[in-house]
C-alpha positions in Angstrom: 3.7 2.7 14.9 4.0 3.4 11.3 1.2 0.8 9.4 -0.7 0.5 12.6 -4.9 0.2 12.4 -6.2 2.2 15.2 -10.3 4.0 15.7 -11.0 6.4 17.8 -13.9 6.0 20.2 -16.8 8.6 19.2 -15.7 9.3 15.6 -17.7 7.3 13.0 -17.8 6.9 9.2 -20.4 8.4 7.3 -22.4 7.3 4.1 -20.0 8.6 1.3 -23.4 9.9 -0.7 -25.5 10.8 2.3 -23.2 12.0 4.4 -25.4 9.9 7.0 -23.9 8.3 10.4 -23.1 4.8 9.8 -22.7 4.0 13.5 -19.6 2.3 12.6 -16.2 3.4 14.1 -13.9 4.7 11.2 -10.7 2.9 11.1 -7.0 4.9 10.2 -3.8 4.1 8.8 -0.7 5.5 10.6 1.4 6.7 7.3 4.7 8.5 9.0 7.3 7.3 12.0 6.6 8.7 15.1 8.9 8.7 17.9 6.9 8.9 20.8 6.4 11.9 23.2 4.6 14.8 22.6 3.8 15.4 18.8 1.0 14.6 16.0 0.8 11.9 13.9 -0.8 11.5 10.3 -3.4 9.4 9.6 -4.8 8.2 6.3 -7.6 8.6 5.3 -7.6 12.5 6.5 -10.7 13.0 8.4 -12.9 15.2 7.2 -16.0 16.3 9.3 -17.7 18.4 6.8 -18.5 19.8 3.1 -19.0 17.4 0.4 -15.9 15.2 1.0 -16.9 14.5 4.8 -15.7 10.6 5.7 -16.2 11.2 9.8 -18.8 12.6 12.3 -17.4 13.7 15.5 -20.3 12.1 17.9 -19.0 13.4 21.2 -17.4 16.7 21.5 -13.5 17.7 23.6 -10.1 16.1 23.2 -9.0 13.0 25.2 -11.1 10.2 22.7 -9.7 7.0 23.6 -7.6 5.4 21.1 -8.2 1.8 20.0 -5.1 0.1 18.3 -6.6 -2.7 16.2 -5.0 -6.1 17.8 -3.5 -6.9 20.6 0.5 -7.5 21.7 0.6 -11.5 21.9 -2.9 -11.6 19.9 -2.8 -12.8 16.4 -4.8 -10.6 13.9 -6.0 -11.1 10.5 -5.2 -8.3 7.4 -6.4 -8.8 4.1 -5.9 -6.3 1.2 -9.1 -5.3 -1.3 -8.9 -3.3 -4.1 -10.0 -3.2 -7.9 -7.5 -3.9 -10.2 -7.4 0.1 -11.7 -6.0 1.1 -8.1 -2.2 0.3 -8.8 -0.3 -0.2 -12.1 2.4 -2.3 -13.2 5.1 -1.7 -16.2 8.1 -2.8 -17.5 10.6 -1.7 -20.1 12.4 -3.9 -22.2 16.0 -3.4 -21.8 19.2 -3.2 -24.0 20.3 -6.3 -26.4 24.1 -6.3 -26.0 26.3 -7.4 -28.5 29.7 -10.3 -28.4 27.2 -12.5 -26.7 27.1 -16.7 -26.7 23.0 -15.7 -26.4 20.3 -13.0 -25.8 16.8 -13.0 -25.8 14.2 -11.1 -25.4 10.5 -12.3 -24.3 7.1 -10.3 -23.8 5.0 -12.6 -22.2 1.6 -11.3 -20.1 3.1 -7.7 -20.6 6.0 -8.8 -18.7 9.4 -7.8 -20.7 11.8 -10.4 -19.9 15.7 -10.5 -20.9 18.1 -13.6 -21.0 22.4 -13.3 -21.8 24.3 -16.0 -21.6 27.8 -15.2 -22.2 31.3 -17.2 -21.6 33.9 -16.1 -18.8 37.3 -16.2 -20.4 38.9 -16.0 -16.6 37.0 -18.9 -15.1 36.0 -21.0 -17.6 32.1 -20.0 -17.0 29.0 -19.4 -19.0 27.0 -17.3 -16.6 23.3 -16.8 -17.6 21.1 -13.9 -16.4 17.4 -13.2 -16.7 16.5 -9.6 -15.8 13.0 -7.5 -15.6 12.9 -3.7 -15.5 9.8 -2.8 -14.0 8.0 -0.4 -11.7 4.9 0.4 -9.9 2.6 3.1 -8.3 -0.8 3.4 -6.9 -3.1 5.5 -9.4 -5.9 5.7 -7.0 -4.9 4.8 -3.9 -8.7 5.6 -2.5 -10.1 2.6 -4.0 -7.8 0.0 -2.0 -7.7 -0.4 1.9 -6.5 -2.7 4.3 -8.8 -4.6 5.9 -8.3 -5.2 9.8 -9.8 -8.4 11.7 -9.1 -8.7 15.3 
């Protein structure tokens, strides 16, 4: 369940100025396991239904909305990702030089930090080459990406 696309009949996105009814159903992300049974699940984005960071209008009031999963079992459905290039960030870290070495190198190419050793192997008459990247990422504003759901 976790990463599934599902709208709720009855609750509709709003104009984010506005705060208007866009008549469109709003879709959620499922962002934690669930195991089934009786329980609550949490949903991204978290809907709000008032103040100045509403994103939902309730259109029909009670419990019991139906639930619309976004696909089907045997159906195939189409996700593409949209975002602006500030919503995630990319780094790496150049990494130690060793010493006693037949070769090492180290390149900085795109803002990529890239690291090649080539050294011999007394024990099986090898000379073993490694490339190696340190890097890491994170979302920095994770409200300007989304996945976009066809079906």
């Amino acid at each position: 369940m976790k990463g599934d696309v599902f709208t709720i009949v009855g609750v509709n996105s709003v104009h984010p100025e506005t705060k208007v009814d866009s008549g469109v159903l709003q879709q959620f992300v499922i962002v934690t396991d669930y195991a089934g049974g009786a329980g609550n699940i949490t949903v991204s984005p978290t809907p709000v239904t008032s103040g100045a960071k509403q994103n939902v209008v309730i259109n029909s009031a009670g419990s019991g909305k139906a639930v619309v999963i976004a696909g089907t079992a045997s159906g195939q459905d189409t996700t593409s990702l949209l975002y602006h290039q500030d919503a995630f960030t990319f780094a790496t870290a150049d990494l130690i030089m060793p010493n006693g070495v037949d070769f090492a190198r180290r390149e900085v190419q795109d803002g990529i930090s890239m690291r090649i050793i080539r050294a011999y192997d007394i024990n099986n008459d090898n000379l073993p080459c490694r490339i190696d990247v340190l890097y890491g990422y994170t979302p920095l504003r994770p409200e300007w990406a989304t996945r976009l759901h066809f079906n």
